[in-house]
C-alpha positions in Angstrom: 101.9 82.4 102.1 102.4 85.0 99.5 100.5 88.4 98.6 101.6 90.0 95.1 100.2 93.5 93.7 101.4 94.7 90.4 99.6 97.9 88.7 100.2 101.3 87.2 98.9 104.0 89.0 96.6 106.7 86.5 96.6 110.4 87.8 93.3 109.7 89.3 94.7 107.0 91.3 98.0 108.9 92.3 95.8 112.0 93.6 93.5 109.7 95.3 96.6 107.4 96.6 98.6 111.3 97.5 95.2 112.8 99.5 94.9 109.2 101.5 98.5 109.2 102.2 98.3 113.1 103.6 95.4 112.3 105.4 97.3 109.1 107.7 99.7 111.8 108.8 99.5 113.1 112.2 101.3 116.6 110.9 98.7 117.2 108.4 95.5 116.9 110.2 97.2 119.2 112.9 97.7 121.5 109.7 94.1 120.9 108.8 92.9 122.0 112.3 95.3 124.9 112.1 93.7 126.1 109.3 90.1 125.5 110.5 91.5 127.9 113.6 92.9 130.5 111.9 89.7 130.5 110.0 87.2 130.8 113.2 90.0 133.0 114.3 89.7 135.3 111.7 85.6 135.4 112.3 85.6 135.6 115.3 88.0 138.6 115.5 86.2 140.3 113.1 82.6 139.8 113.8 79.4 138.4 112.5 78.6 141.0 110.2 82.3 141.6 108.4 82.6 142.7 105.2 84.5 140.4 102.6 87.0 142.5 102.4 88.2 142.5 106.0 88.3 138.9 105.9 90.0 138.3 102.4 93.8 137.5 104.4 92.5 134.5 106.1 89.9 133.4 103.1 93.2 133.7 100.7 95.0 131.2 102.6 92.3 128.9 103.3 91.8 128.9 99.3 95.5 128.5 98.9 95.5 125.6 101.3 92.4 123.9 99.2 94.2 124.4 95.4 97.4 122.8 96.9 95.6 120.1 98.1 93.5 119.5 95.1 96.0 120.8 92.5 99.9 119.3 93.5 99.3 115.7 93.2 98.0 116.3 89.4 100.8 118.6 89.1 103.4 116.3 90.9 101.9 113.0 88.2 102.3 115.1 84.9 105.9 116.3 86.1 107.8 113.3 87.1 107.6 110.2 85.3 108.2 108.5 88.5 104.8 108.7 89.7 103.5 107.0 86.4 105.9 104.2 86.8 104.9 100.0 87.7 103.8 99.4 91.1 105.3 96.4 92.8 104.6 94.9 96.1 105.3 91.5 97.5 104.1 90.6 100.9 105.5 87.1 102.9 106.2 85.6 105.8 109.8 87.2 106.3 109.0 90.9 105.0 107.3 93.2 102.3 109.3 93.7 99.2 108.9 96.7 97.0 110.1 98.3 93.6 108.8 101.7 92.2 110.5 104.7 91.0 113.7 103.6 90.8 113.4 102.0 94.4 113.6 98.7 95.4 113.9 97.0 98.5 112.7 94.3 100.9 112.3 95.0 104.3 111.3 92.7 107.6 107.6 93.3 108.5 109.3 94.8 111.8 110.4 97.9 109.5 107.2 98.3 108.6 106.3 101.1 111.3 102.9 101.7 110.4 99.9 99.9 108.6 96.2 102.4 108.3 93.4 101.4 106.0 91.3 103.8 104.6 87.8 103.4 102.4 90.3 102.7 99.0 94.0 102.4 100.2 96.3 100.7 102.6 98.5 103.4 103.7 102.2 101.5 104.7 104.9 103.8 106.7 108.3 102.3 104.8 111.4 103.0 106.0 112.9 106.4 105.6 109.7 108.5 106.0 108.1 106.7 102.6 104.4 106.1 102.5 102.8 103.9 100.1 99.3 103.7 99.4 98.0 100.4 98.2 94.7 100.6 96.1 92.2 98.0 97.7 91.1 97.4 93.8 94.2 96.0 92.9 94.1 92.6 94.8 93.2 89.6 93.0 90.9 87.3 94.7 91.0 86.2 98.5 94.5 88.3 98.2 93.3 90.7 100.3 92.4 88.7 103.4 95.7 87.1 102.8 97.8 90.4 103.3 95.5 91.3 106.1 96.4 87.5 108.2 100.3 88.3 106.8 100.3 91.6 108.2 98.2 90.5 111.6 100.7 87.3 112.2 103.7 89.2 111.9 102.7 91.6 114.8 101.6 94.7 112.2 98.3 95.8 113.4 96.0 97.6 110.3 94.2 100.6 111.7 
C-alpha cells in the first residue's frame, strides 16, 4: 500500500499550515497561557476600574504577540521562496518519504515521533525538530483512510 501527496502550498495555505503547526506544540500553548497570565496579571494588579493607560505595557505585548502570529507566516511566504516550493510526501509500508525546500529524505515510520490531526492538517514531527503540516484537501480519493491504516499498522498513533 502506497499514499502519495503532491501540491504547492498558496500563502493562505502556508499561514493556515504555520498556525496548525504552532498550535501541536507543547511550548507554544504554554506561551499562549503565559500570555493569557500576564494579561489577568496585569488586571488583576491594577484593578477593575484602570485606566488604559496603566495597562498599555501588558496590552502592547499581548498585541505584539497577536500581529506575530497573524503577520510572520505571510511575511515568512513572500520572503523565502522555499515556502512556495512543491510539496512531496510518499507514505508506505517501510517509511514516509519527503522532498520540499531543498530537503529530501525518507525516514522509517519509527522516526516519525509524532502524528496530531487537526480540523485541516496532519501535523508530522520529522526528524530534526521539522514539522510538516499536511492539508486534509490534498488527498485524492480513499487516500486518506489509506495513510491513516499506514500510519495505525506501523505503530504511529494520529491524535
Amino acid at each position: 500500500m502506497r499514499v502519495s501527496v503532491d501540491y504547492r502550498p498558496s500563502r493562505k495555505t502556508f499561514s493556515r499550515a504555520t498556525h496548525a503547526s504552532w498550535n501541536t506544540q507543547p511550548s507554544f500553548q504554554i506561551l499562549v497561557l503565559m500570555m493569557a497570565g500576564l494579561w489577568a496579571a496585569a488586571n488583576f494588579a491594577l484593578g477593575a476600574g484602570a485606566q488604559l493607560e496603566q495597562q498599555l505595557p501588558a496590552f502592547t505585548y499581548i498585541l505584539m504577540a497577536i500581529g506575530f502570529y497573524v503577520l510572520y507566516p505571510s511575511l515568512a511566504f513572500s520572503a523565502d521562496s522555499k515556502n512556495r516550493s512543491d510539496v512531496h510526501l510518499e507514505f508506505n509500508r517501510s517509511g514516509v518519504s519527503y522532498r520540499f525546500a531543498e530537503r529530501e529524505s525518507s525516514i522509517p515510520w519509527s522516526s516519525l515521533r509524532q502524528a496530531t490531526e487537526t480540523r485541516d492538517f496532519y501535523v508530522l514531527a520529522l526528524p530534526d525538530r521539522l514539522r510538516v503540516a499536511l492539508p486534509k484537501e490534498e488527498f485524492g480519493p480513499g487516500e486518506e483512510q489509506r495513510f491513516r491504516l499506514l500510519a495505525a499498522t506501523s505503530g504511529v498513533p494520529i491524535s
